[in-house]
N, C-alpha and C positions, 0 to 999 in steps of 0.2 A: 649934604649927602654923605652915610656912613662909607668911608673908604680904609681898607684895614690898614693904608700904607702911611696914615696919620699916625697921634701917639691916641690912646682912649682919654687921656687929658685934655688932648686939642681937641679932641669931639665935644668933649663937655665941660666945656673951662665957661661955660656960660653960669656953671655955679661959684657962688661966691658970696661964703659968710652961709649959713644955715637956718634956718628957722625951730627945726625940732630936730632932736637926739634921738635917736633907737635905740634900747637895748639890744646887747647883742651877749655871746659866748663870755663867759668868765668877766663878766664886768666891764667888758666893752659899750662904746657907743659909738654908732655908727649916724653921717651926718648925712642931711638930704640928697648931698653929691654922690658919697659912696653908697648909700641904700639904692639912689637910682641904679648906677653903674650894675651896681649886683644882681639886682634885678633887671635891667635890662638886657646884661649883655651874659646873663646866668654863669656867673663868675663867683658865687658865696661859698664856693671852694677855697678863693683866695682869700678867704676874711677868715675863714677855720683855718688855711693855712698860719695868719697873722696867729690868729687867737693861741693856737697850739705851741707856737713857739714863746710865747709868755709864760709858758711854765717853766724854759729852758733859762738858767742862772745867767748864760752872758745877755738872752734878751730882754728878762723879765727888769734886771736892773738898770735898761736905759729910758729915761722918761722921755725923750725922742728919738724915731728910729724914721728910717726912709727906707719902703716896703715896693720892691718891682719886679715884675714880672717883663719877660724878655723873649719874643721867638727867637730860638734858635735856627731852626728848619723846619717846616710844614706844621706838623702838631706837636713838635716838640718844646718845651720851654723852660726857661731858670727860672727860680724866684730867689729872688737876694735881697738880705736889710742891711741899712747901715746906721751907725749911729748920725750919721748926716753931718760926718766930718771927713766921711772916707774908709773908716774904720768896718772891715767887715762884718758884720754880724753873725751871718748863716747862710750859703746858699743850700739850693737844694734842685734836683733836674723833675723836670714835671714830663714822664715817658708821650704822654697823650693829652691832648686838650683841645676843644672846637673853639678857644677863645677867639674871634673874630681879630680882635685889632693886634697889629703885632709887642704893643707894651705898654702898661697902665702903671703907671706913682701912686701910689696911697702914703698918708702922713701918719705917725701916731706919737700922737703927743700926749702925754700921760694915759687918759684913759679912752681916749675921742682919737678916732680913725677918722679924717679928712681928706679930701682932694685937693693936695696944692692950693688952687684957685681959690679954694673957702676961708683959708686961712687970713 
């Protein structure tokens, strides 16, 4: 049962490993796990968020980055990357969002945006 007070990873950590690749924005590809999630949980704000900041110099040059979204309070939320050592990359405050669960992990490693679990 979807409960928002899980993480949207434990909801769907039943993916793991991909079968097909998506193309996505700017040469992205997005894996079975994250196409569901996006589409399910109408979150393909958070993948233009990813996308957008690949144009930015400190994120475009790390081939791994660790991408999350966070509530703050009700509809408010952070998104923050990291190079996935600790090292911040970018936050940014998201004013408004209906995203159901309170925090989703996306992975990008080089050009493929995954779920944790897939990897």
């Amino acid at each position: 049962m979807k409960n928002p007070n899980i993480s949207t990873n434990e909801f769907y950590n039943d993916f793991i490993g991909t079968e097909t690749y998506y193309k996505y924005l700017l040469g992205l590809l997005l894996t079975d796990g994250v196409k569901t999630v996006a589409e399910k949980e109408n979150c393909f704000w958070f993948l233009d968020c990813i996308a957008s900041y690949q144009l930015e110099k400190i994120c475009g040059k790390e081939e791994f980055q660790v991408w999350k979204i966070q509530r703050i309070r009700d509809t408010t939320f952070k998104v923050s990357a990291t190079n996935g050592n600790n090292k911040v990359l970018i936050t940014q405050d998201i004013e408004y969002s209906d995203f159901f669960f309170n925090e989703l992990t996306i992975w990008k490693e080089n050009n493929v945006l995954l779920l944790p679990s897939e990897h």
